[in-house]
C-alpha positions in Angstrom: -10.9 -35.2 15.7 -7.7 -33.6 16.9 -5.4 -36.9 16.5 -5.9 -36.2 12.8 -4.6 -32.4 13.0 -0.9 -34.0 12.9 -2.3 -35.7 9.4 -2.5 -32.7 7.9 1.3 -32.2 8.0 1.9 -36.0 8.0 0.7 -36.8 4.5 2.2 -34.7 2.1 5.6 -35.2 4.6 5.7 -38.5 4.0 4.4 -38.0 0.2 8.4 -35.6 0.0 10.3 -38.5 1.9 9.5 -40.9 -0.3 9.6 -39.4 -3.8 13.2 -38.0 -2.8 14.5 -40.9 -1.1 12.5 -43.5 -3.1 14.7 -43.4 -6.6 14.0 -43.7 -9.8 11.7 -46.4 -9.3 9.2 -44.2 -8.4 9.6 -42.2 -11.8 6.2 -43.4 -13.1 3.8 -42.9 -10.4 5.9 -40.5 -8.2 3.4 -37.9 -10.0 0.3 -39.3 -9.1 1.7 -40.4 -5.8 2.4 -36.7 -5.0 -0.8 -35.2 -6.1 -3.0 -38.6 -3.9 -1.0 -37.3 -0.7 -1.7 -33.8 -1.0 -5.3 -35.0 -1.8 -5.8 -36.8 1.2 -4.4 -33.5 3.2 -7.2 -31.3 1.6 -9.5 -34.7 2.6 -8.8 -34.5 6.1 -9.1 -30.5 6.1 -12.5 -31.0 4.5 -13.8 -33.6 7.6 -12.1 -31.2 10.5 -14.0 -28.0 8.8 -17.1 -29.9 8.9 -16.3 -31.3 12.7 -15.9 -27.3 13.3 -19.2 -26.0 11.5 -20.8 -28.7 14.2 -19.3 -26.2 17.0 -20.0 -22.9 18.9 -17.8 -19.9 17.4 -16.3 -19.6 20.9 -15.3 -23.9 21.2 -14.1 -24.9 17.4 -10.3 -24.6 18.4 -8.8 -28.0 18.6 -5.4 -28.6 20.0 -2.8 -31.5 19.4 -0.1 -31.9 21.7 2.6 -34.7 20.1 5.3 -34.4 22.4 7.9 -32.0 24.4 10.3 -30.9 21.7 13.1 -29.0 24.0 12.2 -29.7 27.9 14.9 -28.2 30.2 15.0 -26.0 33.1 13.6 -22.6 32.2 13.0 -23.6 28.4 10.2 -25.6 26.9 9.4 -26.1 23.2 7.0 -28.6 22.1 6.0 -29.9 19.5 1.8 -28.7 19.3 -1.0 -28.0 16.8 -3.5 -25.3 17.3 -6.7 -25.2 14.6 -8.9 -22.5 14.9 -10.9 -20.4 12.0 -8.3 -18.7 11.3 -5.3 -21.6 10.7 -8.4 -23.5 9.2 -8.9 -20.6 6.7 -5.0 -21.4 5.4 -5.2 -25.1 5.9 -8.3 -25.5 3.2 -6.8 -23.2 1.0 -3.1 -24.2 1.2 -4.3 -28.2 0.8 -7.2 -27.3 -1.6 -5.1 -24.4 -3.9 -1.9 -26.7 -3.6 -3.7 -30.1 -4.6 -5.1 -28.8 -7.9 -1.3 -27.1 -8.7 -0.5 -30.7 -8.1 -2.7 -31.9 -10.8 -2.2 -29.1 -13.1 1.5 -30.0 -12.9 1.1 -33.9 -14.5 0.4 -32.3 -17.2 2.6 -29.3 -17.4 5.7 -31.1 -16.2 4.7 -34.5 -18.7 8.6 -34.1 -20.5 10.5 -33.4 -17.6 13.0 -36.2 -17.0 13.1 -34.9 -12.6 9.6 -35.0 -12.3 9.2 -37.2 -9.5 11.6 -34.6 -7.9 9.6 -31.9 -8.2 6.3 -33.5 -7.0 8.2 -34.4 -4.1 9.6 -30.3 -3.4 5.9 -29.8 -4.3 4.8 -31.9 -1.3 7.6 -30.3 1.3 6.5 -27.1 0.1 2.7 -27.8 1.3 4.1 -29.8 4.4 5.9 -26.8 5.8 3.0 -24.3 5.1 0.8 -26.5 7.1 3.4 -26.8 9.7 3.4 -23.1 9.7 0.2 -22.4 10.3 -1.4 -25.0 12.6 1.9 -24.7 14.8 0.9 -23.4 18.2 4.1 -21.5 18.9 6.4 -19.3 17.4 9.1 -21.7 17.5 7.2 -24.6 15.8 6.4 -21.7 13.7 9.7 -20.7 12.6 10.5 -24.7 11.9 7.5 -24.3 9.3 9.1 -20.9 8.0 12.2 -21.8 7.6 10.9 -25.2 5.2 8.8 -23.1 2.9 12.1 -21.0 2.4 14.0 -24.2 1.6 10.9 -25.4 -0.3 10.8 -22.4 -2.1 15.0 -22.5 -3.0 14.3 -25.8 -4.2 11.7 -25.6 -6.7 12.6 -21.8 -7.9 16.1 -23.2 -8.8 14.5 -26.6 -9.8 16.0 -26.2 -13.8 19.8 -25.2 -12.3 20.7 -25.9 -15.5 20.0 -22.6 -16.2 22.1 -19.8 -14.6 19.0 -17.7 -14.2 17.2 -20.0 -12.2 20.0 -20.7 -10.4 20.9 -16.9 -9.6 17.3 -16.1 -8.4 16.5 -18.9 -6.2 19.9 -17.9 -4.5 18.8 -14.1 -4.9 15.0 -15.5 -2.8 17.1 -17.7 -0.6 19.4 -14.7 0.5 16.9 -12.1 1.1 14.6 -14.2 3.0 17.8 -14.8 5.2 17.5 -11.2 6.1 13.7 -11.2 7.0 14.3 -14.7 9.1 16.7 -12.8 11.1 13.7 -10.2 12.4 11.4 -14.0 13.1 13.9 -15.6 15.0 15.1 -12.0 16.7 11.6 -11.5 18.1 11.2 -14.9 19.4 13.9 -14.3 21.3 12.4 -11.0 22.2 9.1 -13.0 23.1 10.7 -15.2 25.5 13.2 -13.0 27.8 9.6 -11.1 27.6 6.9 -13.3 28.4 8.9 -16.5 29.1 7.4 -18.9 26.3 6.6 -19.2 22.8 3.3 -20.2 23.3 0.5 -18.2 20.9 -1.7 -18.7 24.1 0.2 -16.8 26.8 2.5 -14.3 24.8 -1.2 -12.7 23.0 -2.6 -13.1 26.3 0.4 -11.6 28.2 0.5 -8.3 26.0 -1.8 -6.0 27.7 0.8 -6.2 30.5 3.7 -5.5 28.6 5.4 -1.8 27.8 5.0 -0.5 24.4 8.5 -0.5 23.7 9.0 -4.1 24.1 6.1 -4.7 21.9 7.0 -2.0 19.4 10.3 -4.1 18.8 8.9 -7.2 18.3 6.0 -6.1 16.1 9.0 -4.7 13.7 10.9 -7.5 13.8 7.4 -9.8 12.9 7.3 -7.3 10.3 10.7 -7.6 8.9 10.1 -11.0 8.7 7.0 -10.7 6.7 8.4 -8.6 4.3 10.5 -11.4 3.3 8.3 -14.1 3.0 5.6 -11.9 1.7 8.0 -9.6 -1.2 7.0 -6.1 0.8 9.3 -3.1 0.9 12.5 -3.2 0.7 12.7 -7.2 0.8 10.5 -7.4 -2.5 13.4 -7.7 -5.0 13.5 -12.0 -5.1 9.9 -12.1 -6.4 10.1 -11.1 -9.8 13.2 -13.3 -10.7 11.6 -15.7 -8.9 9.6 -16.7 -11.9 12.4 -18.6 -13.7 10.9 -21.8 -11.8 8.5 -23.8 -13.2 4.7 -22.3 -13.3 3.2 -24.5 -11.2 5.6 -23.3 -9.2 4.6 -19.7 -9.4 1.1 -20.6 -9.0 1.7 -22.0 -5.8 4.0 -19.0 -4.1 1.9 -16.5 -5.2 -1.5 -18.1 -4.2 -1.4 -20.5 -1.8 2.2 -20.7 -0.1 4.9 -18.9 0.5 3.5 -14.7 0.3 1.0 -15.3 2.1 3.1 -16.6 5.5 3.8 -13.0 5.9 0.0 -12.0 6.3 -0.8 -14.7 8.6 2.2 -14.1 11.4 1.0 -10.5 11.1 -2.7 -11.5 11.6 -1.6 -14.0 14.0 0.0 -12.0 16.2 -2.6 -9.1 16.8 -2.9 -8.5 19.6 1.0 -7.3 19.6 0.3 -4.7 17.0 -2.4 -3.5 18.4 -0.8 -3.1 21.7 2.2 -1.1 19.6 0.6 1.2 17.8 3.7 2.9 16.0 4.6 -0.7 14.6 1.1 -0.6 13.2 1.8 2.8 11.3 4.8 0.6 10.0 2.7 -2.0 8.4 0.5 0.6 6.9 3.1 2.1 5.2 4.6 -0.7 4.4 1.7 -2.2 2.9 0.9 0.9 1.0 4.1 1.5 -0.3 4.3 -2.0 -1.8 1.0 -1.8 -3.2 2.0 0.7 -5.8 5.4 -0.2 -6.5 4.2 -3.5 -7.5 1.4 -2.3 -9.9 3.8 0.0 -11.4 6.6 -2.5 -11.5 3.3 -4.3 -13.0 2.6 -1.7 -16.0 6.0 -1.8 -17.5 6.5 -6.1 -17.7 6.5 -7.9 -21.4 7.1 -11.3 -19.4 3.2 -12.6 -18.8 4.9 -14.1 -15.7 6.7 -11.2 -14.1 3.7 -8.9 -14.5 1.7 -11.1 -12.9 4.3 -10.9 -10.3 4.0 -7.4 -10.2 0.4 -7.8 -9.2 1.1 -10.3 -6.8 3.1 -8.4 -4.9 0.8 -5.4 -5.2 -2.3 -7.9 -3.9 -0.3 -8.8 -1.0 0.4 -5.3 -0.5 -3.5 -4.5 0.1 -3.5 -7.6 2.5 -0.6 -5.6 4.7 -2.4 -2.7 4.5 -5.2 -4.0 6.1 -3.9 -6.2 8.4 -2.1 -2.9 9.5 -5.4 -1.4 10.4 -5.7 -3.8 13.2 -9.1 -5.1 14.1 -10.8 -3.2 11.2 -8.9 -4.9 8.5 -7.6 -8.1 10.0 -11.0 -10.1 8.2 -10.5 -8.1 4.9 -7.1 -8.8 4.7 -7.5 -13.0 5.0 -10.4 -12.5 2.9 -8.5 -10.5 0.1 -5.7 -13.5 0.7 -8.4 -16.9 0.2 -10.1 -14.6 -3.1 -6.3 -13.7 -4.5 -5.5 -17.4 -3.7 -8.4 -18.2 -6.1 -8.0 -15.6 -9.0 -4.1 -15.2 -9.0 -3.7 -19.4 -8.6 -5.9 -19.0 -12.3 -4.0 -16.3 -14.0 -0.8 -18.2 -13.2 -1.8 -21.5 -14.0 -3.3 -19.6 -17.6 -0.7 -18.3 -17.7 1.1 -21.4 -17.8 -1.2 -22.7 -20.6 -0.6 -19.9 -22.8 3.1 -21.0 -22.7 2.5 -24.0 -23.1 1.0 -23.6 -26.6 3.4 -21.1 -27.6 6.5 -23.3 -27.5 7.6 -21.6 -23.6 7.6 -18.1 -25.1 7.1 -16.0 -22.5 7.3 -12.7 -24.3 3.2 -10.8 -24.1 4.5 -8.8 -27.4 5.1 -12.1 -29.2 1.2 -13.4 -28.5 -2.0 -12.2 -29.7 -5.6 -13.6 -30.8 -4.6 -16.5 -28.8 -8.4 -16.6 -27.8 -9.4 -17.9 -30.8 -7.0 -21.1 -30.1 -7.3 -21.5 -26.7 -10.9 -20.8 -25.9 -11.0 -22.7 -22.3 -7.4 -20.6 -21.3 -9.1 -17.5 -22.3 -12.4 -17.8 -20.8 -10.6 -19.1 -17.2 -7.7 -16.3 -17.3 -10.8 -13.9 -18.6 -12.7 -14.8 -15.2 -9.4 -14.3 -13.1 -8.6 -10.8 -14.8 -11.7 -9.6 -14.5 -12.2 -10.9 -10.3 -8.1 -9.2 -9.8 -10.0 -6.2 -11.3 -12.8 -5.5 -9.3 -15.2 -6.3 -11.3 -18.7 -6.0 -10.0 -20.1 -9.6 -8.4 -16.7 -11.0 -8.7 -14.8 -12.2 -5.4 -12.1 -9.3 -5.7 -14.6 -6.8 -5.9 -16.2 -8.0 -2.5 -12.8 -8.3 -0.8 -11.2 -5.6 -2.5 -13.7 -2.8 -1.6 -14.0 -3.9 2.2 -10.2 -2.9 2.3 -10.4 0.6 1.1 -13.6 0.8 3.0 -11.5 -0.4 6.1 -9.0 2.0 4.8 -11.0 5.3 4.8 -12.7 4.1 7.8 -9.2 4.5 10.1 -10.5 7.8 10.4 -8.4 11.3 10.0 -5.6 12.5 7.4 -3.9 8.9 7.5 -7.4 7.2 6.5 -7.7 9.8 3.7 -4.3 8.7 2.6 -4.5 5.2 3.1 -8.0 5.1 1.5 -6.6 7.2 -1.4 -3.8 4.8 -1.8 -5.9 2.3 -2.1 -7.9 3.7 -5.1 -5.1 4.4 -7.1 -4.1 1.1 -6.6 -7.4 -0.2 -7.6 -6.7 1.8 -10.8 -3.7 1.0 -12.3 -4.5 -2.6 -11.4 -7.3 -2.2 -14.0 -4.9 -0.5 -16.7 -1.7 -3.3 -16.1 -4.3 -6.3 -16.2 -6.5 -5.0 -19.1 -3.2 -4.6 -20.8 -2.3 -8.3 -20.2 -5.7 -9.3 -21.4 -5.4 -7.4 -24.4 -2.0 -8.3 -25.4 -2.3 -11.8 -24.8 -5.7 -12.9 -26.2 -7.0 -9.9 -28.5 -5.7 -8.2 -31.9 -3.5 -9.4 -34.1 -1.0 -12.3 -33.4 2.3 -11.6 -33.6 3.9 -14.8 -33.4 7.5 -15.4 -34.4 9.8 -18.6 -34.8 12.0 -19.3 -31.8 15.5 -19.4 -32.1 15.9 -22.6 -33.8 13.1 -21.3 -36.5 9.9 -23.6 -35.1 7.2 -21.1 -35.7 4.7 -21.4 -32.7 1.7 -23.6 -32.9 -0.8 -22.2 -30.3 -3.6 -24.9 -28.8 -5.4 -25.6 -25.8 -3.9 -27.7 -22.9 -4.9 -30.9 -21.8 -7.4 -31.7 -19.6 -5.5 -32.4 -16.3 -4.1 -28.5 -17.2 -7.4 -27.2 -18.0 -9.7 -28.8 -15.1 -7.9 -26.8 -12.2 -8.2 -23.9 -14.3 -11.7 -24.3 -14.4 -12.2 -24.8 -10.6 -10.4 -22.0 -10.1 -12.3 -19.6 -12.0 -15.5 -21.1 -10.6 -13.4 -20.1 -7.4 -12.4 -16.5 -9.1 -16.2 -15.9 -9.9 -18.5 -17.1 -6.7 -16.0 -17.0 -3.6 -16.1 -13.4 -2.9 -19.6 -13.3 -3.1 -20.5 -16.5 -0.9 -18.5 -15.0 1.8 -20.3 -11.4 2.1 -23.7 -13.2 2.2 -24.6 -12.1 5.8 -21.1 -11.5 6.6 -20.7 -14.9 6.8 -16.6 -15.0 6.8 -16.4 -11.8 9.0 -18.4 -14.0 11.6 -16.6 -17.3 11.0 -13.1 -15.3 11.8 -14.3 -12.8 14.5 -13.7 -14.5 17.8 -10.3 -14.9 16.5 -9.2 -11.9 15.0 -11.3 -9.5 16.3 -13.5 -6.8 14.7 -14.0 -3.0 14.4 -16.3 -0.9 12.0 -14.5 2.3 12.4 -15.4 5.3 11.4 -16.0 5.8 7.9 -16.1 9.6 6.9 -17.9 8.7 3.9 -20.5 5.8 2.9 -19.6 2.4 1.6 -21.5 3.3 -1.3 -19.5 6.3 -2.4 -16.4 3.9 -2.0 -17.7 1.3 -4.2 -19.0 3.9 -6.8 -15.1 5.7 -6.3 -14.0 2.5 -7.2 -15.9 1.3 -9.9 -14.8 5.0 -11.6 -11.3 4.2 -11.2 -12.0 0.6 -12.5 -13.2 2.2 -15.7 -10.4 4.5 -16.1 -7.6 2.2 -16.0 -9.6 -0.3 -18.3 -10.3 2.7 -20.5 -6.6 4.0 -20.9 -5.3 0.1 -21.5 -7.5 0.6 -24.3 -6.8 3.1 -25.6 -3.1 2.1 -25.4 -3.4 -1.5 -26.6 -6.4 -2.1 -28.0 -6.7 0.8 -30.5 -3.0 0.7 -31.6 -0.6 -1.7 -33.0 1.4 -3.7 -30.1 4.9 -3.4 -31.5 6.7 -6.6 -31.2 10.0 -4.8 -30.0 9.1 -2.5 -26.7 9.5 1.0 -27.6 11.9 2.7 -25.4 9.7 4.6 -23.3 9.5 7.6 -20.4 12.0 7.4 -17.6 8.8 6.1 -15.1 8.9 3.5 -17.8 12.1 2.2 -18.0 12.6 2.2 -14.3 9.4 0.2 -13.4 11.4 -2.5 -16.5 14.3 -2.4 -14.1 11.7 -3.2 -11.3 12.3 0.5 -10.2 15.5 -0.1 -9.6 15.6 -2.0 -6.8 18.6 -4.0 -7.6 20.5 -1.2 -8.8 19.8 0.2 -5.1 20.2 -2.9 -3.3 23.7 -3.1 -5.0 25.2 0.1 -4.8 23.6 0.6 -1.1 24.9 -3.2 0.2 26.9 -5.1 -2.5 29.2 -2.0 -3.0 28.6 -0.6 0.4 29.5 -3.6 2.0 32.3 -4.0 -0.2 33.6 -0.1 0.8 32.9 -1.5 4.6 35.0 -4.9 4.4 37.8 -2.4 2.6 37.8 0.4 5.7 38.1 -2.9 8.1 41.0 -4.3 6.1 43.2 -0.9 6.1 41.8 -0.6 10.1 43.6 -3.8 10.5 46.4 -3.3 8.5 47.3 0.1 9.7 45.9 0.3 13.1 45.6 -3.4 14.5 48.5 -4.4 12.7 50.6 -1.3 13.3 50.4 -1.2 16.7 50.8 -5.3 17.0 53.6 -5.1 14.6 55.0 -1.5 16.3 54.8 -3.2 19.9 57.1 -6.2 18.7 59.6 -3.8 16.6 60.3 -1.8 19.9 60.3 -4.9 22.0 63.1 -6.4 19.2 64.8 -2.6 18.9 65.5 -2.7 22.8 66.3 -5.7 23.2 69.1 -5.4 20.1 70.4 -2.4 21.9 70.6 -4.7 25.4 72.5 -7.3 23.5 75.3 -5.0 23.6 75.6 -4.9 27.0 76.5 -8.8 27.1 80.2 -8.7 25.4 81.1 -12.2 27.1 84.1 -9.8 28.4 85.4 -10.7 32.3 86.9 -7.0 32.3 84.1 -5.2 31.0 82.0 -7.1 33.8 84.3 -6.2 36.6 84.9 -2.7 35.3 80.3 -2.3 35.6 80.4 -4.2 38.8 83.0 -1.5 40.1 80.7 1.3 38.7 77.5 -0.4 40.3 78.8 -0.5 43.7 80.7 3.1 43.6 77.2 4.3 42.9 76.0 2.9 46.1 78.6 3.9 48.6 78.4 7.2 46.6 74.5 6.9 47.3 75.1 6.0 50.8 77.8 8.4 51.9 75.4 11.1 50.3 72.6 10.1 52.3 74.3 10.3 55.7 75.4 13.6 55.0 71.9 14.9 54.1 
């Protein structure tokens, strides 16, 4: 069984190579051709699970060693695969989540003249995940990262033709830049630490390691993740990250790219829990993040952007718990494979929705869509209400274990954290209620597009529609299935590692909490939307409002703290090195020039005025001498 580990990368590698290298013969089955390769990944992830089921908790890691990547004296890289529960966890829902985008997107990409390109950016995309999360080293690791950021500039900027897909898969190129700085800094760290790259001996290496040297690293991990995964401050690329295709979408918010920065976290444990300030880091971070991105979330009219909002505010409950170390490091994968689920459904409905009205991506411009597009309403219906918390659904199983895990961190910073994460849970409700309601209920509010085609709303085909389906199914039972006897807190245990905690009050009381502040966001969306008239034209709104429009300004601060800031930098250096540098480089070779002007003088190509120094020079030293006698 481990010679096939490599397979899982193998296929859908070889499914990239030969759509983009193939040419346009390829154009008619370079679809289907995609989608059978990433098929037969999710295949061969289905017959390793099993092979691991067959096993012990303690003996289900398998290994694959292909071959020494770097071998030289003091420095060895290979190339390795490491499955355990944990990278088995990703590779099911990574080949599983990814196949059915890959379906949904015959269908949804039907008209597109490049679409054997984009199956084949589809394929790298899933490649490099799976490279990044079987790899058994950091290095291998950051070959994996560094493709799903190239995967992810590809198929973000995939319609160039438009200057703002173009601008925002730049913008997510550039600022996962910055967070691949803090990976490839603490693997550096990691090895003039522990001397390899290796998961095996750096985790095992930590307890005998300072907390200083593990403090820096667990930032820089963290830096990194808040790149990949769109946490404070690196969030800004998400949201303008929707002007790629949906299937697109669907596949970074769910399956791919956000969630890389949960698993290195969770991966690398035992570091954090060996740097226990890094830790508070994560927390914060995590909490931070999840409320700017359901306020961010509250205030979008593009069905795509809010749901980016949430996306970002999902992932920010997964940080969060994966900063509670061995209390939250389950509930945070198990938050991730339910989201994967749910959010993979609202995207791809999403994606439905404008597909029957004409691309239109404006919530203002919909309304009573459920009446024409009965199967997109019920499967978006199921996703809303599992992103929601509602009771039996898989994000209320998954959802609750984190603010359980949250109060149960004990003290003042579980109170907070806890809190946190019920307000979160709240205006979740109200932003995704008020997607719901604008979307598919009251009246619609259609109007003709630009070149006067008045929107004809109906339901997707079936190769659209099926994934949708399997998704909610996904949305609805998943949650569920794994709480039954703690079934996924035992299958991920001898990896990650689990606490209890202390709780200071009951899970009941949490889950009843909850479920109040469920209600209450629902209730105000209500209220909001559903009793009054959606005006077609946002109204301008509170100050709160219009910030959280301008994604709370986070680009205004990004570009008067670094585009102008480094602009005022680069002009301080220039006037540095035209008045100091310069000056003193340009004063040295004026003084040099000045004397040696003045010197010239002194050469008159005169025989008398020669003699007449010579005569001076040597009365000076018998002058000299005779004076020296006398002394």
């Amino acid at each position: 069984m481990n010679n096939l580990i490599a397979l899982l990368v193998a296929a859908p590698l070889l499914g990239a190579a030969v759509l983009l290298c193939g040419g346009r013969a390829l154009d008619r089955v370079g679809h289907l051709l995609g989608t059978l390769l990433a098929a037969v990944s999710f295949v061969i992830a289905v017959v390793l699970f099993s092979d691991m089921l067959g096993k012990g908790p303690e003996d289900r890691t398998l290994t694959q060693h292909l071959y020494s990547w770097i071998p030289v004296e003091g420095f060895q890289a290979d190339i390795g695969f490491q499955l355990d529960q944990l990278s088995m966890t990703f590779v099911l829902l990574i080949s599983g989540v990814g196949t059915l985008i890959h379906l949904y997107s015959i269908g949804y990409m039907e008209h597109d003249e490049r679409r054997r390109r984009f199956f084949g950016y589809l394929n790298l995309f899933v490649a490099a995940m799976l490279l990044l999360v079987i790899a058994d080293n950091y290095l291998l690791l950051y070959v994996g990262w560094e493709g799903v950021g190239l995967a992810s500039y590809l198929l973000i900027g995939f319609w160039q033709h438009k200057p703002s897909a173009a601008t925002a898969a730049k913008k997510a190129f550039l600022v996962n830049r910055v967070g691949d700085m803090g990976l490839s800094i603490a693997i550096m760290l990691m090895f003039t630490t522990f001397g390899t790259f290796a998961f095996g001996p750096v985790l095992d290496s930590v307890g005998d390691t300072s907390e200083g040297k593990l403090t820096a690293i667990g930032l820089m991990l963290l830096l990194a993740a808040c790149g990949k995964s769109a946490q404070v401050p690196l969030q800004s690329w998400l949201g303008d990250a929707m002007e790629g295709p949906t299937p697109v979408s669907a596949l970074i918010h769910a399956a791919t790219m956000v969630t890389a920065g949960v698993y290195l976290i969770v991966r690398s444990g035992a570091i954090f829990n060996g740097a226990p300030d890094a830790q508070l880091v994560v927390t914060i971070v995590g909490a931070v993040t999840l409320l700017f991105g359901a306020i961010v979330g509250c205030a979008k009219d593009d069905i795509k952007k809010a749901l980016a909002g949430s996306t970002m505010s999902q992932i920010g409950y997964m940080v969060l718990a994966a900063g509670l170390g061995p209390i939250g490091y389950v509930f945070a994968i198990m938050h991730l494979v339910t989201h994967g689920f749910f959010k993979a459904g609202l995207f791809l409905g999403a994606g439905s929705v404008m597909h029957g009205m004409n691309d239109e991506v404006d919530m203002r411009k919909y309304g009573a869509l459920r009446k024409y597009m009965p199967v997109t309403f019920v499967t978006f219906g199921l996703g809303y209400l599992a992103i929601i918390g509602f009771p039996g659904l898989s994000g209320f199983f998954s959802k609750d274990k984190i603010i359980e895990a949250a109060f149960a961190k004990g003290g003042t910073e579980g109170w907070i954290l806890g809190s946190v994460a019920l307000l979160g849970a709240a205006i979740t409700a109200f932003y995704m209620t008020r997607v719901m309601i604008m979307t598919f209920f009251g009246e619609k509010r259609w109007q003709p597009d630009a070149e006067g085609h008045e929107p004809h709303p109906h339901e997707s085909p079936s190769s659209m529609t099926i994934p949708m389906i399997v998704l909610a199914v996904g949305s609805v039972f998943a949650g569920g299935f794994f709480s039954i006897g703690d079934r996924f807190l035992h299958w991920l245990e001898p990896v990650t590692g689990h606490d209890h905690g202390h709780a200071p009050i009951s899970a009941g009381v949490v889950t009843g909490a909850t479920m109040v502040c469920l209600v209450i966001g629902v209730a105000v969306a209500w209220l909001q939307y559903g009793r009054r008239e959606v005006p077609v034209v946002a109204p301008r709104g509170s100050l709160l409002t219009r910030a959280a429009r301008r994604d709370l300004l986070q680009d205004d601060f990004n570009h008067v703290v670094l585009v102008r800031g480094g602009e005022h930098l680069t002009r301080s250096l220039v006037y540095v090195d035209h008045t100091l540098v310069d000056g003193v480089v340009n004063g040295s070779a004026a003084s040099v020039g000045g004397l040696s002007g003045r010197l010239r003088k002194l050469q008159n190509g005169y025989v008398r005025s020669y003699a007449v120094s010579m005569f001076g020079g040597a009365a000076v030293i018998v002058a000299a001498t005779l004076l020296m006698r006398a002394v």
